[in-house]
N, C-alpha and C positions, 0 to 999 in steps of 0.2 A: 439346442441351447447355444448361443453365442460367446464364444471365447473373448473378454475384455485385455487388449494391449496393458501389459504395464507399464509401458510409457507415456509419461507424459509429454508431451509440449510445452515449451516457456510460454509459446502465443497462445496454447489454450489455457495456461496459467492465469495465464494477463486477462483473458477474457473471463474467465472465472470469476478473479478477484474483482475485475471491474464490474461484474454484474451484482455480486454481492455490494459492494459500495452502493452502487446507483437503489437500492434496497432501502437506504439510511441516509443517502446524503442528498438535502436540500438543492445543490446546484451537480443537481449529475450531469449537465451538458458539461462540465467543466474538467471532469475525471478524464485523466490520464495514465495509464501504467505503462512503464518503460521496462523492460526485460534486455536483460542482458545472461551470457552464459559461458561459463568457461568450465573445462571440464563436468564433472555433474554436481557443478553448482552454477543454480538459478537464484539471479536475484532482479524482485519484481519491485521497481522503485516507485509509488504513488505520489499524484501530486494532482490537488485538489484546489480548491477555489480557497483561499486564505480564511474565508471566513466559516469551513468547514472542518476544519483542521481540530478544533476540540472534539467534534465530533467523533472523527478518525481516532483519535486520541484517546477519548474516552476517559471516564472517572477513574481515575488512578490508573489511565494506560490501559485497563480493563480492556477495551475493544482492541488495540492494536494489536494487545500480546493475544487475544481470541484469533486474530488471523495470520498471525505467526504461527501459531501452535497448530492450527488445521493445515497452514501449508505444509509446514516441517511434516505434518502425517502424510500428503499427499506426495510429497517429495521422498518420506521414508519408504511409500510401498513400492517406489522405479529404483530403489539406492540412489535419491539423487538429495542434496541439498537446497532447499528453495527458502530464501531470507523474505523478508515482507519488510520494507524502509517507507518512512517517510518525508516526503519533500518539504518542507517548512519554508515559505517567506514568509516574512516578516506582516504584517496591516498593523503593526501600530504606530501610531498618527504621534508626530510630537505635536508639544504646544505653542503658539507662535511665539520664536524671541528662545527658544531653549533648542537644543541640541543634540542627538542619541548621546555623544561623549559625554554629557555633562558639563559642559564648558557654556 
């Protein structure tokens, strides 16, 4: 029987989560996760095609906090901290002659 490391990887994090995305999201050539690490806290920052983002997001956040809560587990079995963020721009279009400000 094979002994499984308990360590994880950020980059097999990243890969992880981006494979579960590309799962559910229409424009998977577009998914990116960025990992960053500092002590043993990972945080895996996603950023997807603007017009995927509700997606991501989910009916009352429902999916995001889904893949929060599976990494916090994957991160609890190494004692490590791994956050799940997402990158939000902006696609929405003003109307010609108005302004985001309001002005």
């Amino acid at each position: 029987m094979n002994e499984q490391s308990s360590e994880f990887d950020p980059l097999e994090n990243a890969e992880l989560l981006t494979e579960l995305l590309r799962a559910f999201i229409p424009h998977a050539d577009k998914i990116k996760v960025e990992e960053s690490r500092v002590d043993n806290m990972v945080s895996l920052n996603v950023h997807v095609d603007p017009d995927d983002v509700g997606i991501v997001i989910g009916k009352d956040g429902q999916t995001i906090l889904a893949l929060q809560h599976l990494f916090a587990k994957i991160g609890s079995a190494s004692r490590q901290r791994i956050h799940v963020s997402l990158a939000c721009e902006s696609n929405r279009r003003t109307r010609p002659g108005r302004s985001r400000s309001g002005t």
